[in-house]
N, CA, C and O atoms as a Tripos MOL2 file, in Angstrom:
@<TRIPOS>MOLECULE
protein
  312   311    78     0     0
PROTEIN
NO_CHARGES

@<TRIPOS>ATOM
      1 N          91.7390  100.7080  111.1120 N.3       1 UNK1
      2 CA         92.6410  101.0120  110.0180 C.3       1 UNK1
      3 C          93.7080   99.9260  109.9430 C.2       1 UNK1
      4 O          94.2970   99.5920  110.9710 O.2       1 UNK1
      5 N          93.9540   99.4160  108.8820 N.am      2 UNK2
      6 CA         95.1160   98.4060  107.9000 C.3       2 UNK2
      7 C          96.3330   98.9620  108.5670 C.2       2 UNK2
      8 O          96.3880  100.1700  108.8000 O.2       2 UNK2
      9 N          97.4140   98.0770  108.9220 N.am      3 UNK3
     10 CA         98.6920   98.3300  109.1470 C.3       3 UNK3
     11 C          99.3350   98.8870  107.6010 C.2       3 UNK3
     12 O         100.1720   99.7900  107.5760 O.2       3 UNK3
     13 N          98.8620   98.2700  106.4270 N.am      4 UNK4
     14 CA         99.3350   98.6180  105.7190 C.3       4 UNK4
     15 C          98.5510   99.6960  105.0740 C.2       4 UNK4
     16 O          99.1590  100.3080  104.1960 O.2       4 UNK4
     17 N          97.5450   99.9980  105.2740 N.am      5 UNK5
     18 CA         97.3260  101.3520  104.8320 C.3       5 UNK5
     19 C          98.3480  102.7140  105.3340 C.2       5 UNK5
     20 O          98.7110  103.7020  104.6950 O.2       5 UNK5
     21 N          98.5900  102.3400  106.5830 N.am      6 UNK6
     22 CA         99.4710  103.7090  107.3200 C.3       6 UNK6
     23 C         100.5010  103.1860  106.9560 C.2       6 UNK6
     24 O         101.0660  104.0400  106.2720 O.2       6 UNK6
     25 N         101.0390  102.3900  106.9870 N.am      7 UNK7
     26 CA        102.7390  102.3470  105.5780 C.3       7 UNK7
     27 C         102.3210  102.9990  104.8710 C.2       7 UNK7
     28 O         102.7350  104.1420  105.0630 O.2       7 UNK7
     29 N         101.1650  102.8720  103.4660 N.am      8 UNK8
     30 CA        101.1210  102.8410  102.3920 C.3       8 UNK8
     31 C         101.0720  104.9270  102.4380 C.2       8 UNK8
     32 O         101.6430  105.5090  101.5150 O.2       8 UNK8
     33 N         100.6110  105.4790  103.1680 N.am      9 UNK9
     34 CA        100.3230  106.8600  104.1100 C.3       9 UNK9
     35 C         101.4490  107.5070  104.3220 C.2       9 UNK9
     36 O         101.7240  108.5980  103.8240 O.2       9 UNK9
     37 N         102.0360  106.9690  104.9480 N.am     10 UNK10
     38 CA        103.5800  107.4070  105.5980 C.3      10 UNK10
     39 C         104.2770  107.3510  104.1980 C.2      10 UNK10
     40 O         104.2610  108.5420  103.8850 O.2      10 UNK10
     41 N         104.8750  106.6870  103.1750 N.am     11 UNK11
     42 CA        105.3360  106.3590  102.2920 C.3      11 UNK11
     43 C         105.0710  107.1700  101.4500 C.2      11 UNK11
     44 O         105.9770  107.6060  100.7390 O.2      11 UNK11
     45 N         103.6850  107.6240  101.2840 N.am     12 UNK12
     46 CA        103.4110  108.5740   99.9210 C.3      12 UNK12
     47 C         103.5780  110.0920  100.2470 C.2      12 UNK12
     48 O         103.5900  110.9300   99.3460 O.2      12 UNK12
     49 N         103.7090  110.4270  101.6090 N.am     13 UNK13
     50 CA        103.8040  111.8680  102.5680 C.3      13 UNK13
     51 C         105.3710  111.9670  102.0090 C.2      13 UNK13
     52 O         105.7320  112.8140  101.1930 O.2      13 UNK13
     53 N         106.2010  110.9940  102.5680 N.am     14 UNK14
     54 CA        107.6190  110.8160  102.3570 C.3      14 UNK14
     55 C         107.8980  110.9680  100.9990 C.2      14 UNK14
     56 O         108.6570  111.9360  100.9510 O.2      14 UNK14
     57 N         107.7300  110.6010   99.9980 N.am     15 UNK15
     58 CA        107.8210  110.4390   98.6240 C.3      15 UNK15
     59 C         107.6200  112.0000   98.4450 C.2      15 UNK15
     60 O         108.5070  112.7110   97.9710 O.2      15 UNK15
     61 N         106.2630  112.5300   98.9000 N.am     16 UNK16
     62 CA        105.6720  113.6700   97.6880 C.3      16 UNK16
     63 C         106.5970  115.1290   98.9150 C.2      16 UNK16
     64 O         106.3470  116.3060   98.6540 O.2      16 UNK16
     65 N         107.1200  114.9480   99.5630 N.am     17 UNK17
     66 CA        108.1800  115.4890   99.7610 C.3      17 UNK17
     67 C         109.5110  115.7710  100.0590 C.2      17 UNK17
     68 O         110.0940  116.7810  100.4530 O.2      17 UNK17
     69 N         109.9310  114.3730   99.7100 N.am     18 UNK18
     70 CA        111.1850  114.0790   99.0130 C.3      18 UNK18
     71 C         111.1030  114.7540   97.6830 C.2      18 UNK18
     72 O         111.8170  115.7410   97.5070 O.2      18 UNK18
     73 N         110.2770  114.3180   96.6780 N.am     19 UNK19
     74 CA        110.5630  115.2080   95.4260 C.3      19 UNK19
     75 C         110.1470  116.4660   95.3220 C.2      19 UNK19
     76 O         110.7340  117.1250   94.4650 O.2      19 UNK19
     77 N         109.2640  117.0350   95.9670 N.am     20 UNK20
     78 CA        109.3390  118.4680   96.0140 C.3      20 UNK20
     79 C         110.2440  119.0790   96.6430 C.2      20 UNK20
     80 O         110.2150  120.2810   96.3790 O.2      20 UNK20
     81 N         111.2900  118.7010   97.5870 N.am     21 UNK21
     82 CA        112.4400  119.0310   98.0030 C.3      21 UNK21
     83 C         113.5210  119.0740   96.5620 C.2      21 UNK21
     84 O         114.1780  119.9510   96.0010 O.2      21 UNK21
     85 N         113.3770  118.2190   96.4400 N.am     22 UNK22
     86 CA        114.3690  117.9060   94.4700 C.3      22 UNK22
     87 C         114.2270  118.6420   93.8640 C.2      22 UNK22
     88 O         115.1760  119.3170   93.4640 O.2      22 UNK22
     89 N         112.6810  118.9250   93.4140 N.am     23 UNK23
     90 CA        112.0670  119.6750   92.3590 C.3      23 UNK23
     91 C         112.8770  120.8430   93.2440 C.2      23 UNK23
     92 O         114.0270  120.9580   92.8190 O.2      23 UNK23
     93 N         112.6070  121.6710   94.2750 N.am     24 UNK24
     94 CA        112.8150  122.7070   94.8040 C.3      24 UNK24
     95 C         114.2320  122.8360   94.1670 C.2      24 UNK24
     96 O         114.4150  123.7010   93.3100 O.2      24 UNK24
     97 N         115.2150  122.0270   94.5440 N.am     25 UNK25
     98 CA        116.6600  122.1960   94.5950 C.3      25 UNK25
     99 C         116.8290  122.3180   92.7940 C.2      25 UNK25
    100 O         117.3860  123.3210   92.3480 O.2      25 UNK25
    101 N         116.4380  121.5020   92.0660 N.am     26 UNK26
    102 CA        116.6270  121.3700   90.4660 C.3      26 UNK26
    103 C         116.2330  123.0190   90.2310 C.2      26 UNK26
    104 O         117.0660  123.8020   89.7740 O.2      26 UNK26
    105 N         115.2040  123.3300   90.5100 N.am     27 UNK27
    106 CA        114.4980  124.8640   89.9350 C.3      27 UNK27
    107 C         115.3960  126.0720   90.2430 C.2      27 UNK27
    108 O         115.4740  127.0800   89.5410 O.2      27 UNK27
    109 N         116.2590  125.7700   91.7210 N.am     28 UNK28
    110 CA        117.4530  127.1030   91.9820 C.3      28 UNK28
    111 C         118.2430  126.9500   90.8080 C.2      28 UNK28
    112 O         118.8630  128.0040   90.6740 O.2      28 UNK28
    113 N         118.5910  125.9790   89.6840 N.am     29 UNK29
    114 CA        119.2900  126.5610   88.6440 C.3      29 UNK29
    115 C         118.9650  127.3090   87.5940 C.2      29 UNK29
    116 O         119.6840  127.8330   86.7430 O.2      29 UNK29
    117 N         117.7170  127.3080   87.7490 N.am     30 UNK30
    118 CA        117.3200  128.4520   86.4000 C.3      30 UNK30
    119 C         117.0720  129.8120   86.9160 C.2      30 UNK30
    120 O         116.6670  129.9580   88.0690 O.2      30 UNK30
    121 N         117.2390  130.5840   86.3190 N.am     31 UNK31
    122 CA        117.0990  131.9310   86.9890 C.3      31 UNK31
    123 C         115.4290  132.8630   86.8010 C.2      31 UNK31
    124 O         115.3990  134.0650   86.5360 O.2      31 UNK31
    125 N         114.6430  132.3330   86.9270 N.am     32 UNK32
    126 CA        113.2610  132.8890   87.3070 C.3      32 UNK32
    127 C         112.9600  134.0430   86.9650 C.2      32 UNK32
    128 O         112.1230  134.3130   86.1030 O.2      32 UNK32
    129 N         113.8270  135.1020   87.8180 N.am     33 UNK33
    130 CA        114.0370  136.2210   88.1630 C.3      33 UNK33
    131 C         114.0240  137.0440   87.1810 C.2      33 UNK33
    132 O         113.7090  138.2330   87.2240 O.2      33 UNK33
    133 N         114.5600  136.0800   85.7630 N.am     34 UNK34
    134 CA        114.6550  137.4110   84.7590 C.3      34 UNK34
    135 C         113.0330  137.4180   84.0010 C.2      34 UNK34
    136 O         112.6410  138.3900   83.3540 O.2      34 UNK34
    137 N         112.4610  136.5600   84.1450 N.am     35 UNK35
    138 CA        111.2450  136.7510   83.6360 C.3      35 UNK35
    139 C         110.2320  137.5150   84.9450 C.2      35 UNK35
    140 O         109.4360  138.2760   84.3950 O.2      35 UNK35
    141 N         110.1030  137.5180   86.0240 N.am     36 UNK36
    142 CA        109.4350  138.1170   86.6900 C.3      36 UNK36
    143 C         109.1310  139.8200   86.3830 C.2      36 UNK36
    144 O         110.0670  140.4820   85.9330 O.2      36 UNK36
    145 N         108.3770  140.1980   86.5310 N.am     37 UNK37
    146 CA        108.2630  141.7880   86.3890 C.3      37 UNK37
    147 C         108.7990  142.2910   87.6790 C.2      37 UNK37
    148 O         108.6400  141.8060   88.7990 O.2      37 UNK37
    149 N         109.4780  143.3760   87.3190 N.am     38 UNK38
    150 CA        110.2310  144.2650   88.9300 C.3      38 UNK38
    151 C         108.7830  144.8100   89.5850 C.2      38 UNK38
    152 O         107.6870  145.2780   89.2730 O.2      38 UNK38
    153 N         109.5540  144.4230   90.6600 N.am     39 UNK39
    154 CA        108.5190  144.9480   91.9430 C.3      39 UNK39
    155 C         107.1930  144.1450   92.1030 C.2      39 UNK39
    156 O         106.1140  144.6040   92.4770 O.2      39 UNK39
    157 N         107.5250  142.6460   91.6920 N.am     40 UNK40
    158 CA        106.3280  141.6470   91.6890 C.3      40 UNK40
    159 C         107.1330  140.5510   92.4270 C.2      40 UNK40
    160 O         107.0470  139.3570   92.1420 O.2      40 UNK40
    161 N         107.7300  140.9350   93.1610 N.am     41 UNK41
    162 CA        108.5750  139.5180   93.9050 C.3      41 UNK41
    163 C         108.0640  138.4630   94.8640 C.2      41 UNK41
    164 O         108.3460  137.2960   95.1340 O.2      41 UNK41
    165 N         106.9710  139.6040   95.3630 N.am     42 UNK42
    166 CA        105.6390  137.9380   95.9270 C.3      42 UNK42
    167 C         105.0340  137.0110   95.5040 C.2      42 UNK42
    168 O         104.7640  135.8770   95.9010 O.2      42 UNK42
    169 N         104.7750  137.7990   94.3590 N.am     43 UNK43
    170 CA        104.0280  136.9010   93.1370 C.3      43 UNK43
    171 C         105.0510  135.9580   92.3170 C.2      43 UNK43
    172 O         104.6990  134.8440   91.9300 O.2      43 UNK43
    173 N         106.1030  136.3820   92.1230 N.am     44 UNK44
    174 CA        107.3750  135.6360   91.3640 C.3      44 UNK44
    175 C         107.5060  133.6650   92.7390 C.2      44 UNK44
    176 O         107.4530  132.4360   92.6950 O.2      44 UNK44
    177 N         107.6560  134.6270   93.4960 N.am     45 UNK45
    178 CA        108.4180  133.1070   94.8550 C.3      45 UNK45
    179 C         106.9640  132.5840   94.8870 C.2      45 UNK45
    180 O         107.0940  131.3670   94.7520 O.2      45 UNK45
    181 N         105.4430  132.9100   95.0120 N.am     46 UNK46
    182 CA        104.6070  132.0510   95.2230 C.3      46 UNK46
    183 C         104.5520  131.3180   94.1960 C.2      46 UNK46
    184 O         104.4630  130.0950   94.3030 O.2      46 UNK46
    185 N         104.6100  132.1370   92.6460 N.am     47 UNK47
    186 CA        104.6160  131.0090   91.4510 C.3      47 UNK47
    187 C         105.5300  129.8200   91.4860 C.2      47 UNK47
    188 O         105.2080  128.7060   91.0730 O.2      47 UNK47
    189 N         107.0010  130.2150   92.1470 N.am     48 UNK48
    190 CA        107.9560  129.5070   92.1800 C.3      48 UNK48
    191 C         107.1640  127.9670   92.5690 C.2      48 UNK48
    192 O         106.9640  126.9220   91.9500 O.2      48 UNK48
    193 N         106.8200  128.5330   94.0910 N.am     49 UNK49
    194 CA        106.1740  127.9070   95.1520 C.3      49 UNK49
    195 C         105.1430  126.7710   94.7810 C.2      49 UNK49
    196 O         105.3170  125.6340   95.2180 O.2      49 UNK49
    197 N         103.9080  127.1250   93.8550 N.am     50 UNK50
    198 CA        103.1000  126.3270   93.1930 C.3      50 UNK50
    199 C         103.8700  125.5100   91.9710 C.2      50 UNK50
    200 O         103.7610  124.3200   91.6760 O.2      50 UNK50
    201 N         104.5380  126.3550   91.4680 N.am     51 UNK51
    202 CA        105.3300  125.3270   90.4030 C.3      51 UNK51
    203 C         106.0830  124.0110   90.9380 C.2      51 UNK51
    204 O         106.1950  123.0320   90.2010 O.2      51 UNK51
    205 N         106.6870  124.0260   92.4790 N.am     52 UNK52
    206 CA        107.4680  123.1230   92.7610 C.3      52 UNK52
    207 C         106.8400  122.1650   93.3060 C.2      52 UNK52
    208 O         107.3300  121.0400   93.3990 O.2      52 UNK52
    209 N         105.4010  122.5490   93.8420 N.am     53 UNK53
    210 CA        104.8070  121.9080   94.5390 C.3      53 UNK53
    211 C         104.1800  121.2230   93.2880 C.2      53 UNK53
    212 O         104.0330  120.0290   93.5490 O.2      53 UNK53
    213 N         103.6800  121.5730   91.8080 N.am     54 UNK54
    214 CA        102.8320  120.9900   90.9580 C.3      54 UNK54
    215 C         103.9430  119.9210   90.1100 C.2      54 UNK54
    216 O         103.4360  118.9820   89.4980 O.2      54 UNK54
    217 N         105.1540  120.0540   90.0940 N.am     55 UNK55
    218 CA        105.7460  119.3740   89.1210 C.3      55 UNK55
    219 C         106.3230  118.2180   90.2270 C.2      55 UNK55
    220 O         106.3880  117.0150   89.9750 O.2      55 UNK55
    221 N         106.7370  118.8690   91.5380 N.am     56 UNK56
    222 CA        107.2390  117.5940   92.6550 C.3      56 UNK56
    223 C         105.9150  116.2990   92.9190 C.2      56 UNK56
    224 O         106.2320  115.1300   93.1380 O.2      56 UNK56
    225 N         104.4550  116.7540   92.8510 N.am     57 UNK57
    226 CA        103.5910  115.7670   93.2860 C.3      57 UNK57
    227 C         103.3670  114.9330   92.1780 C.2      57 UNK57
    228 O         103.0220  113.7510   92.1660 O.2      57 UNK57
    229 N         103.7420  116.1320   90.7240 N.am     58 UNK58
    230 CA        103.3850  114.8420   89.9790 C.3      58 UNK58
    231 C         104.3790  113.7010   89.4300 C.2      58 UNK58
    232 O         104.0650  112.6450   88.8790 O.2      58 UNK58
    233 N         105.8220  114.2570   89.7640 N.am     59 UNK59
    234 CA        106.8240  113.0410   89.6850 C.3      59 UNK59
    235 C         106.7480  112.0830   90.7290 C.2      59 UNK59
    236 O         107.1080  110.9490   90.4110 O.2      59 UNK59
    237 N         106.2890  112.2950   92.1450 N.am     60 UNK60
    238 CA        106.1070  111.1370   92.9920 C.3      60 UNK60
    239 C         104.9550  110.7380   92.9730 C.2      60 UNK60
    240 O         104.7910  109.7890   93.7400 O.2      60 UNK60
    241 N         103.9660  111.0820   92.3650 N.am     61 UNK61
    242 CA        102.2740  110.4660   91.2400 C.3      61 UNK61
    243 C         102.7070  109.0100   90.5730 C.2      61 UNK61
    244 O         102.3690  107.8370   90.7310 O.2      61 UNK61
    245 N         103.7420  109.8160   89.6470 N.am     62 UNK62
    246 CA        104.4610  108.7440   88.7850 C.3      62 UNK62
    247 C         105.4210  107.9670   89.4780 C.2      62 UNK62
    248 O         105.5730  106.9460   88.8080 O.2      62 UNK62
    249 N         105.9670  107.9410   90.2330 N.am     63 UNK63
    250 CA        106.9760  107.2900   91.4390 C.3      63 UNK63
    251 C         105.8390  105.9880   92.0150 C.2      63 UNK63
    252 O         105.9640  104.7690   91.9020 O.2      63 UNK63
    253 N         104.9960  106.5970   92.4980 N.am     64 UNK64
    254 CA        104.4260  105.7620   93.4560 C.3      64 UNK64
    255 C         103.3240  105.0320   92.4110 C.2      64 UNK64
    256 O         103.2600  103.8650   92.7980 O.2      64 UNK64
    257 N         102.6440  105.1680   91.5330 N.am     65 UNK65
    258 CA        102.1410  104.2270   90.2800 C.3      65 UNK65
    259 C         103.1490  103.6010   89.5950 C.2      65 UNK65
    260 O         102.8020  102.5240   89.1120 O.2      65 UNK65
    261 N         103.8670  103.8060   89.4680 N.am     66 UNK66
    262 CA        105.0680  102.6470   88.5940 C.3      66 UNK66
    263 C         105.3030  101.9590   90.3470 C.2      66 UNK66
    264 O         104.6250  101.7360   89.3440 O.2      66 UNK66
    265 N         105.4440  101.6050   91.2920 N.am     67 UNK67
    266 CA        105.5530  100.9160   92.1240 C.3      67 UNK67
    267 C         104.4970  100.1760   92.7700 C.2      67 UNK67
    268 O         104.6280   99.0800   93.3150 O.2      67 UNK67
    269 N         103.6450  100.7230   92.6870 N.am     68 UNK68
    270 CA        102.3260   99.7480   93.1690 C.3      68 UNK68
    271 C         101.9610   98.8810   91.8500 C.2      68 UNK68
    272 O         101.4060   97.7870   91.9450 O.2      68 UNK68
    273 N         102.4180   99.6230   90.2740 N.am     69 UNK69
    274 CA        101.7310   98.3800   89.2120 C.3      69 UNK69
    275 C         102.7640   97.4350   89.4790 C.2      69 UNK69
    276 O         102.5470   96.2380   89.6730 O.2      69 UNK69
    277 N         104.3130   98.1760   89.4920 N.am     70 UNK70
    278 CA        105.2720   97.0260   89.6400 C.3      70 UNK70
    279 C         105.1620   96.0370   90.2750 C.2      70 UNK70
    280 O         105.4470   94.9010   89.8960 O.2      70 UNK70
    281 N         104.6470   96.4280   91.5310 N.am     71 UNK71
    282 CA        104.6940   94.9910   92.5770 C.3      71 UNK71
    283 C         103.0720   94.3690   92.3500 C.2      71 UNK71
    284 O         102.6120   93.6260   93.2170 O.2      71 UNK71
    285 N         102.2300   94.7370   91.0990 N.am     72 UNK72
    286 CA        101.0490   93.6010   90.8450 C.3      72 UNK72
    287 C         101.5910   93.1570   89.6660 C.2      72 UNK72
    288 O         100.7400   92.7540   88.8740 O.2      72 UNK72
    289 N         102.3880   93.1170   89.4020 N.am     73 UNK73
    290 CA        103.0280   92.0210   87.9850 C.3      73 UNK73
    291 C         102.9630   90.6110   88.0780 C.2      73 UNK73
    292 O         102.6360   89.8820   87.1420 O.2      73 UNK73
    293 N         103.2490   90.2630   89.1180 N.am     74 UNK74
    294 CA        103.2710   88.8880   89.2080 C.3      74 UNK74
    295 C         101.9100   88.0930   89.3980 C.2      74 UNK74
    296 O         101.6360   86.9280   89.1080 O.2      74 UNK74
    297 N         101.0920   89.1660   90.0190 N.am     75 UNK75
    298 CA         99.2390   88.3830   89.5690 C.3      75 UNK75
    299 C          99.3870   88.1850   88.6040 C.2      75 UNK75
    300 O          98.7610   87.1280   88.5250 O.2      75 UNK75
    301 N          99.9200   88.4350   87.2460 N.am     76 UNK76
    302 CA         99.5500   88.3330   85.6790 C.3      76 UNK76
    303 C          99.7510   86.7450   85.4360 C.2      76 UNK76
    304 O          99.1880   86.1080   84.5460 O.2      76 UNK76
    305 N         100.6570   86.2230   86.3900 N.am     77 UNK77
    306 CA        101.4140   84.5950   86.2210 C.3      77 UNK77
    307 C         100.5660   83.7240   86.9410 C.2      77 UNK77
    308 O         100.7940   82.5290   87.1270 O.2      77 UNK77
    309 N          99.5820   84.3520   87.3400 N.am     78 UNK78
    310 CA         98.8120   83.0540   88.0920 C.3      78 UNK78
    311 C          97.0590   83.2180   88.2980 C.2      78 UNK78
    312 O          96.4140   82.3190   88.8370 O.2      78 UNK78
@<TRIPOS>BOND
     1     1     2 1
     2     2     3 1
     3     3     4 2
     4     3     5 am
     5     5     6 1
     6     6     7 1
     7     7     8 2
     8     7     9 am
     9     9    10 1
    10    10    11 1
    11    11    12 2
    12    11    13 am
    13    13    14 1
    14    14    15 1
    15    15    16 2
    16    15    17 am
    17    17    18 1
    18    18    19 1
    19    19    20 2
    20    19    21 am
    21    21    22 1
    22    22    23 1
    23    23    24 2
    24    23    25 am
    25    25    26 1
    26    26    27 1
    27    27    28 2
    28    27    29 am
    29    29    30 1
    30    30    31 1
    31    31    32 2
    32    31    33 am
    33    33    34 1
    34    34    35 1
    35    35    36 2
    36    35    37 am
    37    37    38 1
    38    38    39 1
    39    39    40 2
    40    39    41 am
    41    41    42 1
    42    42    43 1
    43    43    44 2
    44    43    45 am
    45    45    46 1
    46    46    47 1
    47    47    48 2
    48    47    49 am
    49    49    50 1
    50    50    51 1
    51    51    52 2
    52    51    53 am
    53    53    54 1
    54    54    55 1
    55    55    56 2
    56    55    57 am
    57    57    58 1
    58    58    59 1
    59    59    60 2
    60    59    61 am
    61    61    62 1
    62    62    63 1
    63    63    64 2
    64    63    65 am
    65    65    66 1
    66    66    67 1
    67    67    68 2
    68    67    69 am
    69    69    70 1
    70    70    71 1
    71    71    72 2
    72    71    73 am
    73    73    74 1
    74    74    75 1
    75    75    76 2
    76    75    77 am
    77    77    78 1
    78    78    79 1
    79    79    80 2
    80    79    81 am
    81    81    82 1
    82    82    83 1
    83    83    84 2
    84    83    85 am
    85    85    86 1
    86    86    87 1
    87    87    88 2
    88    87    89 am
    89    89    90 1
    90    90    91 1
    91    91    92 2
    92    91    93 am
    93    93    94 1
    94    94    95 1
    95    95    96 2
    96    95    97 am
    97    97    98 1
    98    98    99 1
    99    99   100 2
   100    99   101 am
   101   101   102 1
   102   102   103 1
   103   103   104 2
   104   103   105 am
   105   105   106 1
   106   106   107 1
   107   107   108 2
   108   107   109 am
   109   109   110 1
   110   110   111 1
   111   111   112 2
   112   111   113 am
   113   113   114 1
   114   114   115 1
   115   115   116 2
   116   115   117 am
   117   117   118 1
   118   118   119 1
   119   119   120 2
   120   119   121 am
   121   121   122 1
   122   122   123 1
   123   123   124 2
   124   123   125 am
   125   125   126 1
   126   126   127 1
   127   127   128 2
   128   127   129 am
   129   129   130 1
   130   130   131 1
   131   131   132 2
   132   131   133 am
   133   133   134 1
   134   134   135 1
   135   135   136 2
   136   135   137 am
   137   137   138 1
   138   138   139 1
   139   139   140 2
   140   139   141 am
   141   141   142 1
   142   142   143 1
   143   143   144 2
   144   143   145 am
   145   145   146 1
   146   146   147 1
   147   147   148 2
   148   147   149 am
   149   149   150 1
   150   150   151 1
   151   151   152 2
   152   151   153 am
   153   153   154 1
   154   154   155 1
   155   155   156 2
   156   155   157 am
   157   157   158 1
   158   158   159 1
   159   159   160 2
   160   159   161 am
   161   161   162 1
   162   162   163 1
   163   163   164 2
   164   163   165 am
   165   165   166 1
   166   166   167 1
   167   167   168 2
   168   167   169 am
   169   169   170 1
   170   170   171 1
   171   171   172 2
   172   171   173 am
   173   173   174 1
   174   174   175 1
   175   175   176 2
   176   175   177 am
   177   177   178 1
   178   178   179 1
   179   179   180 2
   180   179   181 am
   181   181   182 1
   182   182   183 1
   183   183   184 2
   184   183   185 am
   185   185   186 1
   186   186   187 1
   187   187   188 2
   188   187   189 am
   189   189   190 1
   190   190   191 1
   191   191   192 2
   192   191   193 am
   193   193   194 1
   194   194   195 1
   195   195   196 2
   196   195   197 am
   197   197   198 1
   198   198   199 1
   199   199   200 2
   200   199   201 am
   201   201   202 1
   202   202   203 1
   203   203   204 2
   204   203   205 am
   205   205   206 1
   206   206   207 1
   207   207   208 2
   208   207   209 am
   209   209   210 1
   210   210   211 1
   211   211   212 2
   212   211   213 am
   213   213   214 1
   214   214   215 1
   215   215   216 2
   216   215   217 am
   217   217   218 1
   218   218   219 1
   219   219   220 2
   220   219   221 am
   221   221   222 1
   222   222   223 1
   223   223   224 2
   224   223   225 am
   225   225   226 1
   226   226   227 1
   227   227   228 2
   228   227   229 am
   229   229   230 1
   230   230   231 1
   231   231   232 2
   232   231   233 am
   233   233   234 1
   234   234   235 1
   235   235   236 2
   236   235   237 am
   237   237   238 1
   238   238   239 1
   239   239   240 2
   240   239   241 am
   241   241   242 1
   242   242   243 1
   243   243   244 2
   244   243   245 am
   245   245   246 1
   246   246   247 1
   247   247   248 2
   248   247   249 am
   249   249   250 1
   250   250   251 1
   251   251   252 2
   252   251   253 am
   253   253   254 1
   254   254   255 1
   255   255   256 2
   256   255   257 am
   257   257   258 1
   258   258   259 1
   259   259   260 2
   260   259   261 am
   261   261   262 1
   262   262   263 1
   263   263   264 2
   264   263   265 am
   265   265   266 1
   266   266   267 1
   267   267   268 2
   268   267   269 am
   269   269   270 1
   270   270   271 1
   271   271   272 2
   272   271   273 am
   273   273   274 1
   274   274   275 1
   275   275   276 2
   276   275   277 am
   277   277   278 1
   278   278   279 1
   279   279   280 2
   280   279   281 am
   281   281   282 1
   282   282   283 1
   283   283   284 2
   284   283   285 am
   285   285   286 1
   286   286   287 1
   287   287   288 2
   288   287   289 am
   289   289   290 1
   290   290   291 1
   291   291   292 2
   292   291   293 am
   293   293   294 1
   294   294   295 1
   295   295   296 2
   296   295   297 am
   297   297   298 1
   298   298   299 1
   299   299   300 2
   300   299   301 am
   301   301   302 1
   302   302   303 1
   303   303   304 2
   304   303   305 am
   305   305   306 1
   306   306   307 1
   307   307   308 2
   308   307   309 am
   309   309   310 1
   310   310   311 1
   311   311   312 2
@<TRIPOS>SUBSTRUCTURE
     1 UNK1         2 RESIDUE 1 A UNK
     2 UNK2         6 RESIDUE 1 A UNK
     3 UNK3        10 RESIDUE 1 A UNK
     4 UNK4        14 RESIDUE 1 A UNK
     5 UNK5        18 RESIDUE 1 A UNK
     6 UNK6        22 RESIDUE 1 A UNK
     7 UNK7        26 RESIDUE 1 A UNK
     8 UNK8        30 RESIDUE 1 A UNK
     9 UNK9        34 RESIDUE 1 A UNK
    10 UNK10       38 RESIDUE 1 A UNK
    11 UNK11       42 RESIDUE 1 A UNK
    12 UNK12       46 RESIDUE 1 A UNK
    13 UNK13       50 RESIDUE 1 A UNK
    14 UNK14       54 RESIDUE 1 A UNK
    15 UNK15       58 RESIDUE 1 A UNK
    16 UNK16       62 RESIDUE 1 A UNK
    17 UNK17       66 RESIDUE 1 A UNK
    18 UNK18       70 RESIDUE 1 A UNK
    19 UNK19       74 RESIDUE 1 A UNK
    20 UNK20       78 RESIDUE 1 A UNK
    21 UNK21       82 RESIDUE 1 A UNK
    22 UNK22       86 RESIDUE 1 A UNK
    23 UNK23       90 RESIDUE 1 A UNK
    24 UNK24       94 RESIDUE 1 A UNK
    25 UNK25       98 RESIDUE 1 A UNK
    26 UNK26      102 RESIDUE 1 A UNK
    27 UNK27      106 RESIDUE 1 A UNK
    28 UNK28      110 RESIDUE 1 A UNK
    29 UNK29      114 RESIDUE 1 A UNK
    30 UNK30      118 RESIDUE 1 A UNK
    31 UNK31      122 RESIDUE 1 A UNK
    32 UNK32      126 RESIDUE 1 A UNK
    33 UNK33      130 RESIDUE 1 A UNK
    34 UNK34      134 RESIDUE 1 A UNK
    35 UNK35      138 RESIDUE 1 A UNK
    36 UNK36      142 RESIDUE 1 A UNK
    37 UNK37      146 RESIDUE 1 A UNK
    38 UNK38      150 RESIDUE 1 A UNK
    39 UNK39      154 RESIDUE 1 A UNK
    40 UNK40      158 RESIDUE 1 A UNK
    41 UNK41      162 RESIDUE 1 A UNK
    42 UNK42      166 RESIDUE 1 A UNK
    43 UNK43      170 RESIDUE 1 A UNK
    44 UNK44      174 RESIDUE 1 A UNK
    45 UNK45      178 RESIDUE 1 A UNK
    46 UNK46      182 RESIDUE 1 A UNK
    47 UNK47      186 RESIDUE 1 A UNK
    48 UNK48      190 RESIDUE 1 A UNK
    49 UNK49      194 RESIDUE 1 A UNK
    50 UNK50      198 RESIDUE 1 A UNK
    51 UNK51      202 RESIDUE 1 A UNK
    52 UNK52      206 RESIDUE 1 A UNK
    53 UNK53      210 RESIDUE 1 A UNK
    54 UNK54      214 RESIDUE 1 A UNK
    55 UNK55      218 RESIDUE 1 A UNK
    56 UNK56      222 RESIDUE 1 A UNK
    57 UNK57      226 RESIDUE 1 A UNK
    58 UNK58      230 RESIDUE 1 A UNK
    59 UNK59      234 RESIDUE 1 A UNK
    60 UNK60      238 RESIDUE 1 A UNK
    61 UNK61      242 RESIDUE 1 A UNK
    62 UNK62      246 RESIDUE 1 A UNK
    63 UNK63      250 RESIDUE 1 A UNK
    64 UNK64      254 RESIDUE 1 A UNK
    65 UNK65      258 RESIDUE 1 A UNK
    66 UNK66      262 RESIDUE 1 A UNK
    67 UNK67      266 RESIDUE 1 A UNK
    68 UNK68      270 RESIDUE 1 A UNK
    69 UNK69      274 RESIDUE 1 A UNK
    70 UNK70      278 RESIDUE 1 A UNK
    71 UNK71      282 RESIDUE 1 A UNK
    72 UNK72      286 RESIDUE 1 A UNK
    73 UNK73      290 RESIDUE 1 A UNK
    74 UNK74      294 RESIDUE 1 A UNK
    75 UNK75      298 RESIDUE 1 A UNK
    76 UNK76      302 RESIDUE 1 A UNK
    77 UNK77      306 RESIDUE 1 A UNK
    78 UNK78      310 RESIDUE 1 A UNK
């Protein structure tokens, strides 16, 4: 295995939960709760749960593709 593959590994682990930590923290401002049905509160925090996890991977999706095209820009000059 590439030295830089396990950067490239470590880096995207770090990323896709760094922003699902974000996503997590951004989502405590809306209040959820009033749309949930009473007495469905497992089902309410797992949706939470998949939601933070589906919208956090795909902002560090987009994080980490705008940085790998970024740094092949300069093949275009030569």
């Amino acid at each position: 295995m590439s030295v830089g593959v396990g950067q490239q590994a470590i880096m995207t682990l770090c990323s896709h939960l760094f922003f699902i930590t974000v996503t997590w923290w951004a989502l405590q401002g809306f209040q959820l709760e009033k749309l949930m049905k009473p007495k469905k509160v497992v089902q309410g925090r797992l949706f939470m749960i998949l939601l933070t996890v589906a919208i956090g991977s795909a902002v560090s999706n987009f994080f980490l593709d705008y940085l790998f095209w970024s740094q092949r820009i300069p093949s275009l000059f030569y």
